[in-house]
C-alpha positions as CSV (number, residue, x, y, z in Angstrom):
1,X,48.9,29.1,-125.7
2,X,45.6,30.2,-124.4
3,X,42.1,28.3,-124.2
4,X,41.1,30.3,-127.3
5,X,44.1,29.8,-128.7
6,X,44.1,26.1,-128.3
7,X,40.4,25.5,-129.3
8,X,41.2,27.1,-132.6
9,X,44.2,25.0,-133.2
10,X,42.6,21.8,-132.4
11,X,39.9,22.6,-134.4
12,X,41.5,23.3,-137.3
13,X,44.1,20.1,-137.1
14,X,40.5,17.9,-136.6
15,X,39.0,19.6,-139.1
16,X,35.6,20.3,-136.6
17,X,34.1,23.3,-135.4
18,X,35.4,25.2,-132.5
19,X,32.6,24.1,-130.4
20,X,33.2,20.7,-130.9
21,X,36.4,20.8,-130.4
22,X,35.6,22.5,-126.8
23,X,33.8,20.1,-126.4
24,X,35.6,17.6,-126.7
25,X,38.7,18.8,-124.7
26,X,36.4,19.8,-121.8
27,X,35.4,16.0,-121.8
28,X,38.9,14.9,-122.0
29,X,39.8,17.2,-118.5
30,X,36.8,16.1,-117.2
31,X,37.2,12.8,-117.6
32,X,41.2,12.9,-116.4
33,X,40.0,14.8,-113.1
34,X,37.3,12.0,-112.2
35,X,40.3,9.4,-113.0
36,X,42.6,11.7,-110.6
37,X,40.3,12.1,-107.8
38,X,39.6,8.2,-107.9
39,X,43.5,8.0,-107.1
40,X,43.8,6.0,-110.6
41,X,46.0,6.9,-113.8
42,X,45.0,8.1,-116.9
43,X,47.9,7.4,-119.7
44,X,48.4,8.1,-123.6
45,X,50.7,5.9,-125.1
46,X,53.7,8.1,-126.2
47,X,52.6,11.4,-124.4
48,X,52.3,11.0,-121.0
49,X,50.7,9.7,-118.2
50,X,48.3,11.7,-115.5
51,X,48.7,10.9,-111.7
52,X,48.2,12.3,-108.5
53,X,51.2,12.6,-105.8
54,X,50.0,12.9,-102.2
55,X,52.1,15.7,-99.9
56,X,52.3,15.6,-96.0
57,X,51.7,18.5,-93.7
58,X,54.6,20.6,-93.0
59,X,55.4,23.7,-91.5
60,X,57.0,26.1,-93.8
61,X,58.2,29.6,-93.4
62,X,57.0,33.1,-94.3
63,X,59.6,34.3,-96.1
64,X,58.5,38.3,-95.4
65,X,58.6,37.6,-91.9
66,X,60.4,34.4,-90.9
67,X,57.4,33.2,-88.9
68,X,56.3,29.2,-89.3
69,X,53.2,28.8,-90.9
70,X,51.6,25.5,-91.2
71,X,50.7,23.8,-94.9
72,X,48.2,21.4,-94.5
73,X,48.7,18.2,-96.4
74,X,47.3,18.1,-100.1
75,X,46.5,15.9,-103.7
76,X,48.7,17.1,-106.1
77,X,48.4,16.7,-109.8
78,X,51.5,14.8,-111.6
79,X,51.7,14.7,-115.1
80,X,54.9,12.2,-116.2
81,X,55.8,12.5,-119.8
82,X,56.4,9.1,-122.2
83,X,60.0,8.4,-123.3
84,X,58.5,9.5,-126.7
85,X,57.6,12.9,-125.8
86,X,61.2,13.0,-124.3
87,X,63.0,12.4,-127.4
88,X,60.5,14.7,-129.5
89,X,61.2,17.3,-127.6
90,X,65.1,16.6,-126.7
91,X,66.4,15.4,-130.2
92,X,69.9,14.4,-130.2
93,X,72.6,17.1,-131.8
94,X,75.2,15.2,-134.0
């Protein structure tokens, strides 16, 4: 689904115009990146939850050439889905 694609959606499920609706979703990223980059959580209740994971440096490897190269250490976004999303989206076959 595009940006487009899922202003239009949202849009039409809320029953508000489309540049509402972007507005609304760019608050909501907005607001979950300034939670993120304070190193805190931001969580719905059965969807998910938003975190950040921190990696070390490492060396890795070209894989073209072999040759180490060095990855410097980094914030990583995690998103961990509810056990609610889980079982919406993995319903149990009979």
């Amino acid at each position: 689904m595009t940006k487009a694609e899922l202003i239009d959606a949202v849009a039409k499920s809320a029953d508000v115009s489309k540049v509402d609706a972007e507005k609304t979703l760019a608050a909501f990223f907005d607001i979950v990146t300034a939670t993120a980059k304070k190193g805190d959580k931001a969580a719905w209740p059965g969807f998910g939850s938003f975190s950040t994971s921190k990696s070390t440096a490492r060396t890795g490897r070209n894989p073209q050439t072999g040759e180490p190269v060095k990855i410097a250490a980094s914030t990583r976004m995690k998103f961990t889905s509810s056990a609610t999303l889980k079982a919406a989206l993995n319903p149990k076959k009979k």
